[in-house]
C-alpha positions as CSV (number, residue, x, y, z in Angstrom):
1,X,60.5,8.6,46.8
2,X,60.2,6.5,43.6
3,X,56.9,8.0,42.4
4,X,57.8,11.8,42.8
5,X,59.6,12.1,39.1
6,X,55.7,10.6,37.9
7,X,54.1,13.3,40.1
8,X,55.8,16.2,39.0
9,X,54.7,16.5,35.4
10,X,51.2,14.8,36.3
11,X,50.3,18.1,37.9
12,X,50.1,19.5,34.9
13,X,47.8,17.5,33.0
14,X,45.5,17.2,36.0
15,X,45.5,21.2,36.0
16,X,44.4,21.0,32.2
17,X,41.8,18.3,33.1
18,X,39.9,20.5,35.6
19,X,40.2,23.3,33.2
20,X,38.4,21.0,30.7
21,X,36.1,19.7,33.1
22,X,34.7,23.0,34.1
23,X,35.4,24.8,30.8
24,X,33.6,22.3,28.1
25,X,30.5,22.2,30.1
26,X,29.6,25.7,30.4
27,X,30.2,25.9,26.6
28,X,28.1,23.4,25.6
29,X,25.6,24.6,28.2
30,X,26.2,28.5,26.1
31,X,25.3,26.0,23.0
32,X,22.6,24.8,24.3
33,X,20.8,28.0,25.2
34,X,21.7,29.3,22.1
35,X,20.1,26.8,20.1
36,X,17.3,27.0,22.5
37,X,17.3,30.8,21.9
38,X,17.4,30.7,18.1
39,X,15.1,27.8,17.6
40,X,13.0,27.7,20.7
41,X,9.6,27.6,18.5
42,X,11.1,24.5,16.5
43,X,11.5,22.9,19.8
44,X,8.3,22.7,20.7
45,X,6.5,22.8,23.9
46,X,5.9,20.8,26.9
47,X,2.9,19.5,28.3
48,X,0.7,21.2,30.7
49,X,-2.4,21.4,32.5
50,X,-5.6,19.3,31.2
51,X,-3.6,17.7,28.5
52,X,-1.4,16.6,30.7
53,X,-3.9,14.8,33.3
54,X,-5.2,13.1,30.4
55,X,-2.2,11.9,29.2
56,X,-2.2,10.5,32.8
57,X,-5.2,8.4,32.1
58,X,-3.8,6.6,29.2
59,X,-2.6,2.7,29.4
60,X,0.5,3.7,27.9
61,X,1.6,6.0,30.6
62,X,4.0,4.4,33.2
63,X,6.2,6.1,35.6
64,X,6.1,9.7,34.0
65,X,5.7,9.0,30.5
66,X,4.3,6.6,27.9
67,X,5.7,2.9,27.6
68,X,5.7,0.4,24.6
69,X,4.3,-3.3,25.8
70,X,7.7,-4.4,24.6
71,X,10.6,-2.3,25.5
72,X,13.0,-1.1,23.0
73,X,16.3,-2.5,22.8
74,X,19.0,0.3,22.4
75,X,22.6,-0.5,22.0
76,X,24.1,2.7,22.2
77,X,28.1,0.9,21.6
78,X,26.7,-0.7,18.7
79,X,24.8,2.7,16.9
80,X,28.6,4.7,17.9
81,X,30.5,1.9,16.5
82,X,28.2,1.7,13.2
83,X,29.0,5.0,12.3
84,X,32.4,4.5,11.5
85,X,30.8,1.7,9.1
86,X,28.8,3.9,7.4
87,X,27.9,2.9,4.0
88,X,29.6,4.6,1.0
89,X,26.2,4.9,-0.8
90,X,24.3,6.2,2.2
91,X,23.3,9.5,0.2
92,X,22.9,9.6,-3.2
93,X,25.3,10.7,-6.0
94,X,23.4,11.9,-8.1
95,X,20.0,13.9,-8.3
96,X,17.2,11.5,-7.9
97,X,14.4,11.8,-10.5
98,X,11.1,13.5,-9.3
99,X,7.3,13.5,-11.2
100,X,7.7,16.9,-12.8
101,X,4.5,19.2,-12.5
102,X,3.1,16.4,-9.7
103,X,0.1,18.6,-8.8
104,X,-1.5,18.0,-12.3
105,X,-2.4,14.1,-11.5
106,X,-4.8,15.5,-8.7
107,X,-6.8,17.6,-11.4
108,X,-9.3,15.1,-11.3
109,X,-10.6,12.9,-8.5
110,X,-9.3,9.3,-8.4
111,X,-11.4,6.8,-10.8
112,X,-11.6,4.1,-8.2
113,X,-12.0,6.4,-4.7
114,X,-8.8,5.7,-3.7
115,X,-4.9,7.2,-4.6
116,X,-2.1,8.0,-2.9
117,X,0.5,9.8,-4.1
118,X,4.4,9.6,-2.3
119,X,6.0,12.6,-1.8
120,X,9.1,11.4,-0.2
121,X,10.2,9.7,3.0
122,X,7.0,9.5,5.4
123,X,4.9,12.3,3.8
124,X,1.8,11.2,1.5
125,X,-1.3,12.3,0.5
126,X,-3.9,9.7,0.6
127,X,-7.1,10.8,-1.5
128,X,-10.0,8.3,0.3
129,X,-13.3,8.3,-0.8
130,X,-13.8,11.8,-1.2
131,X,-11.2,13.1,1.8
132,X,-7.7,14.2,1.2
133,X,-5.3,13.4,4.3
134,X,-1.7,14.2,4.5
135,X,0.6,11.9,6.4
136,X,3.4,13.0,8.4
137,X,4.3,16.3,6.1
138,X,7.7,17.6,6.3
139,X,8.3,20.2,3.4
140,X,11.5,21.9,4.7
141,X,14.7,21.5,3.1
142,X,16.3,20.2,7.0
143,X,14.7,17.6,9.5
144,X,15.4,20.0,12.6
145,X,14.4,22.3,14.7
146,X,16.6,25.1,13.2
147,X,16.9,25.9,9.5
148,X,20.4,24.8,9.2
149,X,20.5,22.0,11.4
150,X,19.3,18.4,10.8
151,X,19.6,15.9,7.8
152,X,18.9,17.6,4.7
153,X,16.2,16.4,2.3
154,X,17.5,15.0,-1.2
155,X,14.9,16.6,-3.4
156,X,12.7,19.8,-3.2
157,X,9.0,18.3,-2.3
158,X,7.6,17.2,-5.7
159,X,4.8,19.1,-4.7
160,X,5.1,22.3,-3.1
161,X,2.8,23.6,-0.3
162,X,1.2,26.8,-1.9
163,X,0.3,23.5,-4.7
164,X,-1.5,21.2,-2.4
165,X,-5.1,21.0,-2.9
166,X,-7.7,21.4,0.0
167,X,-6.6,19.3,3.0
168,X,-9.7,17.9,5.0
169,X,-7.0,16.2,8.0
170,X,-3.1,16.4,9.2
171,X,-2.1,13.1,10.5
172,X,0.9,13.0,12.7
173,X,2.5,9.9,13.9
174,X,5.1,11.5,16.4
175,X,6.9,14.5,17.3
176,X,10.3,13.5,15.8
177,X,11.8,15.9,13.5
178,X,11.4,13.9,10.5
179,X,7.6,13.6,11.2
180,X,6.5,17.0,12.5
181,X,8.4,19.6,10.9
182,X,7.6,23.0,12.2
183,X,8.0,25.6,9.3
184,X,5.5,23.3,7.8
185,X,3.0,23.2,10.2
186,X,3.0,27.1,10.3
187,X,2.4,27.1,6.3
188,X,-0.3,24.3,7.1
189,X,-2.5,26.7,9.9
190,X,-3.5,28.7,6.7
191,X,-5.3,25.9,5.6
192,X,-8.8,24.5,7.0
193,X,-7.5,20.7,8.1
194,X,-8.0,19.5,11.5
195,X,-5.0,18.0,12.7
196,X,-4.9,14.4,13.9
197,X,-1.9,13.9,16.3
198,X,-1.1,11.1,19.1
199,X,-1.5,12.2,22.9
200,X,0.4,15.1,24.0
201,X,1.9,16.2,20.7
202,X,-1.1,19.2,20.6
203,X,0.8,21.3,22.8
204,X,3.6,22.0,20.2
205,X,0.8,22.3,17.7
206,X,-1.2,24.7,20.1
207,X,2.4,26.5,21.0
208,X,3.1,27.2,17.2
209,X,-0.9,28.8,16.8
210,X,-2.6,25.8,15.3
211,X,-6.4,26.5,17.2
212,X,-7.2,24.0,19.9
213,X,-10.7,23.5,17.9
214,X,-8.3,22.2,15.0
215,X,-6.6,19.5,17.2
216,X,-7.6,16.0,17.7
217,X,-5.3,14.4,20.3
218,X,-5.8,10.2,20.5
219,X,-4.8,7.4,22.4
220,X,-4.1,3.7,21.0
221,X,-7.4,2.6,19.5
222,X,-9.6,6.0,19.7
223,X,-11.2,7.4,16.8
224,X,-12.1,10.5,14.9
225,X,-14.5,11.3,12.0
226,X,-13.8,13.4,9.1
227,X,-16.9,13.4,7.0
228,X,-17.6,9.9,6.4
229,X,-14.1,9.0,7.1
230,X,-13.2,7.5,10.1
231,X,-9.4,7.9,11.7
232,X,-8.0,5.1,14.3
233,X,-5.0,6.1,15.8
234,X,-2.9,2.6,16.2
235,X,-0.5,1.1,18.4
236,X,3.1,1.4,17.1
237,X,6.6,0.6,19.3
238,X,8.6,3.5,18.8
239,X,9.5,7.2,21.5
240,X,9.4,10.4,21.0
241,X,11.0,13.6,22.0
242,X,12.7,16.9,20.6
243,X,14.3,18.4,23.7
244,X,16.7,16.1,24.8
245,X,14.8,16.7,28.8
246,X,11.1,15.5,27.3
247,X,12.0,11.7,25.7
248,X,8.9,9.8,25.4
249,X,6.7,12.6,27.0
250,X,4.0,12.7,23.8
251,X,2.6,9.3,22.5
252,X,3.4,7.8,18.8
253,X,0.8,5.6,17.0
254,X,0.5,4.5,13.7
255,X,-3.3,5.3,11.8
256,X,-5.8,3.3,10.1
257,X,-8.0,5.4,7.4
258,X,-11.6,3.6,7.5
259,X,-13.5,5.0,4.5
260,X,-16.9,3.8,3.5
261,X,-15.4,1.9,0.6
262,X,-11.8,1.8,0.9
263,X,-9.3,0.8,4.3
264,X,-5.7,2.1,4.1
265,X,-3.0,2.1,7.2
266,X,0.0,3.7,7.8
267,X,2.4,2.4,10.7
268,X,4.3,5.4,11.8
269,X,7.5,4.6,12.8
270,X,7.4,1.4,14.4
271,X,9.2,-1.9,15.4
272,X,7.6,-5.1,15.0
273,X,5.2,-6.0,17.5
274,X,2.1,-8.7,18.2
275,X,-0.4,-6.1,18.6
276,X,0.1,-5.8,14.8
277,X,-2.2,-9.0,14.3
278,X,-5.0,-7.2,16.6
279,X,-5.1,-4.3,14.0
280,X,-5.5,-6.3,10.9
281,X,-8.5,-8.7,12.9
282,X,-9.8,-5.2,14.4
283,X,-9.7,-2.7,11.7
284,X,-8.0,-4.5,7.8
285,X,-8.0,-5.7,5.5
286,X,-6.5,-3.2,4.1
287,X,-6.6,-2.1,0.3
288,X,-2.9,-0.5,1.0
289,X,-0.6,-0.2,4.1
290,X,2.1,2.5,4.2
291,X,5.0,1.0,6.1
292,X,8.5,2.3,7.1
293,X,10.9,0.4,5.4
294,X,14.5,2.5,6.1
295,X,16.5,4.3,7.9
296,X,16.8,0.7,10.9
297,X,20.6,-0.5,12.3
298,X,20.9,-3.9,14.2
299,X,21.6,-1.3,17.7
300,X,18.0,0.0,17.1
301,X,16.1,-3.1,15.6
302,X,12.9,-2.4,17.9
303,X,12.8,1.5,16.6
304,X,12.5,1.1,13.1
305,X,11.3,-2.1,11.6
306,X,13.6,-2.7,8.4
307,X,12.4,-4.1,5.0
308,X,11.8,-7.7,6.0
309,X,9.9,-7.4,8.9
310,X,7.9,-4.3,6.8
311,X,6.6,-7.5,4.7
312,X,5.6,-9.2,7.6
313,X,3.6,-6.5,9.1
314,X,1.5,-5.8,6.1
315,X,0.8,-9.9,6.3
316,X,-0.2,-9.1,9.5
317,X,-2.5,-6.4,9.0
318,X,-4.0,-8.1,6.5
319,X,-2.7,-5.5,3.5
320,X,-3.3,-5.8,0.1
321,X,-0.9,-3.5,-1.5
322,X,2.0,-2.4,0.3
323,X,3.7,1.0,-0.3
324,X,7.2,1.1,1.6
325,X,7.6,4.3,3.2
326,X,10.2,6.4,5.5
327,X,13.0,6.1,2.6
328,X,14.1,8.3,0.2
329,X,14.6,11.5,1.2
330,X,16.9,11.7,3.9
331,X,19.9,9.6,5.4
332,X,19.0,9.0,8.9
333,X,21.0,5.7,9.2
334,X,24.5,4.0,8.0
335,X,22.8,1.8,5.6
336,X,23.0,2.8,1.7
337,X,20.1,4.9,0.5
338,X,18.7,2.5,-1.8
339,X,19.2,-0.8,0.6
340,X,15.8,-0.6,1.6
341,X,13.8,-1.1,-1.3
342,X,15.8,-3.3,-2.5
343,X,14.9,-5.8,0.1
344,X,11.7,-5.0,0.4
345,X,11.4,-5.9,-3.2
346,X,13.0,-9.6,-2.4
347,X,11.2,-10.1,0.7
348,X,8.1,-9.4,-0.7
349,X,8.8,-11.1,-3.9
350,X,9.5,-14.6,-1.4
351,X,6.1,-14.0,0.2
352,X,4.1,-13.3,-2.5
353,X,3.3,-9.8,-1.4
354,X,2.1,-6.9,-3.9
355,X,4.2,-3.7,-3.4
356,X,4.7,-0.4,-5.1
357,X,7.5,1.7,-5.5
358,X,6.6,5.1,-6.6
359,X,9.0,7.7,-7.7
360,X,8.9,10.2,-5.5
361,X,5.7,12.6,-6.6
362,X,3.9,9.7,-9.1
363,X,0.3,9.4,-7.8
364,X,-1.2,5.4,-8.3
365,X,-4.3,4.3,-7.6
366,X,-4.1,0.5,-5.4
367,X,-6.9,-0.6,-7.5
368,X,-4.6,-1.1,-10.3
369,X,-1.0,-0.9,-8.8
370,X,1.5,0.3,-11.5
371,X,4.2,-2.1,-12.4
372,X,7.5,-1.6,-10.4
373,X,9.5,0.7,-12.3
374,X,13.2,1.1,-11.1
375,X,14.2,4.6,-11.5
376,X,16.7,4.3,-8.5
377,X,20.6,3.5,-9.4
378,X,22.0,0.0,-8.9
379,X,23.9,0.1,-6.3
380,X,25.5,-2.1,-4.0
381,X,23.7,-3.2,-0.8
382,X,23.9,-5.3,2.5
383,X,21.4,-8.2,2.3
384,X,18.9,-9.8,4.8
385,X,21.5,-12.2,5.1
386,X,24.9,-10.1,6.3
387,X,22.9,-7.4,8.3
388,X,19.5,-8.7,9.5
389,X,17.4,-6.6,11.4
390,X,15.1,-8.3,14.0
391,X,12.9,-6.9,16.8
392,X,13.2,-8.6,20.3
393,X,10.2,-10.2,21.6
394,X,8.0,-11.4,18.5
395,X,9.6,-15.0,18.2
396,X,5.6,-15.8,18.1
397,X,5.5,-13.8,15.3
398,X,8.1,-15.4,13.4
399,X,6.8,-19.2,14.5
400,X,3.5,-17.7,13.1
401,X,4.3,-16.6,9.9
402,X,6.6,-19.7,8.9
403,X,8.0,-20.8,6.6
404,X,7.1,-17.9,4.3
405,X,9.0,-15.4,6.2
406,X,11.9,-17.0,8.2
407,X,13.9,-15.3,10.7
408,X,16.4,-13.6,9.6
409,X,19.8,-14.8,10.2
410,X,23.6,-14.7,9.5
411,X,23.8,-18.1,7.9
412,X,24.9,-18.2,4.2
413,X,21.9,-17.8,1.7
414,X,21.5,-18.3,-1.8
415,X,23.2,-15.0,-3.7
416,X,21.7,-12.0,-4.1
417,X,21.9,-9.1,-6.2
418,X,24.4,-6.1,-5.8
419,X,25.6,-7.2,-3.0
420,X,28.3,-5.3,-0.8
421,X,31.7,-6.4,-0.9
């Protein structure tokens, strides 16, 4: 008799909770196919048929869909609880300053065979011995698969599309939304380039009207010519997926641009990982690697490799110049926007390591890196020290590349500059 004055006003609030329980699904299933409806192009498409039996084939492909060697570590409690420490100066505050009339550098050819020029976040165009190749292009003002959804770029694209000169390839990394953007693939079919994308990510290429004769689809380690350039699609520890039902269905790689005089490699997005070591004895040196360098959180440390461990990847590649890359341009993390080259500038200044830090549009040649020019604000930043980011499973890498590059830890170092409170 003692628990009937609970019961009575319990009935209630269990009513309400089946009423939520039945209600909130269907509408976020009506969301769902609304999205779905409105953007189903920007989706992409699932694989099928003889693309899909070769995917079969790969090494990478384990249980229904490709595997890294090392398995990514994913605290989901940690990335939820990081949000709510989300750093003050995670997007910028003021507009960030741009090459003005960028397409003029590329008037003439580059004087030593090789330049690059940075047009935000992961997209470059790498001018290689006579081949132009753009990395990763993502011209829209939102990385999504709807106009008004996604993170929103910073800056218009220095260079606009209708400005780009000839493109000879496309280079793709991975189907994320920050990487393969569709309203820019469909401006892109007008051109001639082939397009140079992991395993499986043709199909959305195919689905949006790029011609199968214009898609080259690689595995870890396969190759493709343009002209006299050759194109080694890479191992990099990352995932894919855009639909929410199709994680890790399409492969990710990083790529290695082999030209008769020049070697330059990009690493996608990418953890740290020992098969790094096996591209720099297979395929470097390198005269300039192109490595992610933001948008990393300690619940995600084997997704995206963070500025320190960026310097010790183009060590182990064997780089000469390194151009951090995958910052910039959109906030994709909680860290502040100009956090990550400003370690990568400390860490590479401890190892003795060459970088660049373009403004966003300035074409260099690595012949004769230009000086490091800050034309970001000083801001405050979390250091190596107070928020290390360290993949799982390369302690040989650390062991290998001390005491130049030690692992990062919590332990008190020597001060830094602007440094968060």
């Amino acid at each position: 008799m003692q628990s009937e004055p609970s019961a009575a006003p319990a009935r209630p609030v269990r009513r309400v909770l089946r009423i939520v329980l039945r209600v909130v699904p269907a509408l976020l299933l009506l969301l769902a196919v609304g999205l779905a409806v409105a953007g189903c192009q920007g989706f992409g498409q699932l694989t099928v048929g003889s693309r899909r039996d070769r995917m079969r084939q790969s090494r990478q492909w384990h249980g229904g869909r490709f595997a890294n060697p090392e398995p990514l570590k994913n605290d989901w409690l940690g990335a939820i609880s990081g949000s709510f420490h989300r750093s003050p100066y995670a997007d910028p505050q003021a507009p960030i300053p741009t090459v003005k009339n960028a397409s003029q550098q590329l008037a003439s050819p580059p004087a030593s065979g090789l330049r690059v020029t940075w047009l935000g976040h992961s997209t470059t165009l790498v001018e290689i011995d006579g081949q132009r190749i753009l990395t990763d292009p993502i011209f829209s003002d939102r990385a999504g698969p709807i106009h008004f959804l996604g993170p929103r770029r910073w800056f218009p694209s220095p260079i606009a599309l209708s400005e780009l000169p000839s493109i000879d390839a496309v280079v793709i990394s991975h189907d994320h939304y920050d990487h393969l953007d569709h309203r820019t693939i469909l401006a892109l079919i007008r051109s001639t380039a082939v397009f140079v994308v992991p395993l499986g990510v043709g199909a959305h290429l195919a689905f949006w009207g790029v011609p199968e004769s214009r898609i080259v689809e690689l595995d870890w380690w396969e190759a493709t010519s343009i002209g006299a350039l050759r194109i080694v699609a890479t191992p990099a520890r990352h995932a894919s997926g855009r639909m929410l039902i199709d994680d890790d269905a399409k492969l990710w790689a990083g790529y290695a641009l082999l030209g008769p005089q020049h070697r330059v490699y990009y690493s996608g997005d990418t953890g740290l990982f020992p098969a790094m070591r096996d591209i720099g004895a297979r395929l470097g040196p390198f005269d300039l690697t192109m490595i992610e360098v933001g948008q990393y959180g300690p619940a995600w440390p084997d997704w995206h490799i963070g500025p320190e461990q960026a310097v010790m990847a183009h060590r182990l590649v064997r780089g000469r110049v390194l151009l951090p890359v995958h910052w910039g341009a959109f906030a994709l993390a909680f860290h502040g926007w100009t956090e990550p080259i400003e370690r990568t500038l400390i860490a590479a200044a401890a190892a003795g390591v060459s970088v660049v830090a373009p403004r966003p549009g300035q074409s260099f040649e690595p012949a004769q890196p230009p000086a490091v020019e800050r034309w970001w604000p000083s801001l405050p930043f979390q250091t190596a020290a107070q928020a290390p980011i360290h993949s799982t499973q390369v302690e040989s890498l650390y062991r290998e590349l001390a005491p130049q590059a030690p692992r990062p830890s919590t332990t008190p170092q020597a001060p830094q500059p602007s440094i968060t409170p």
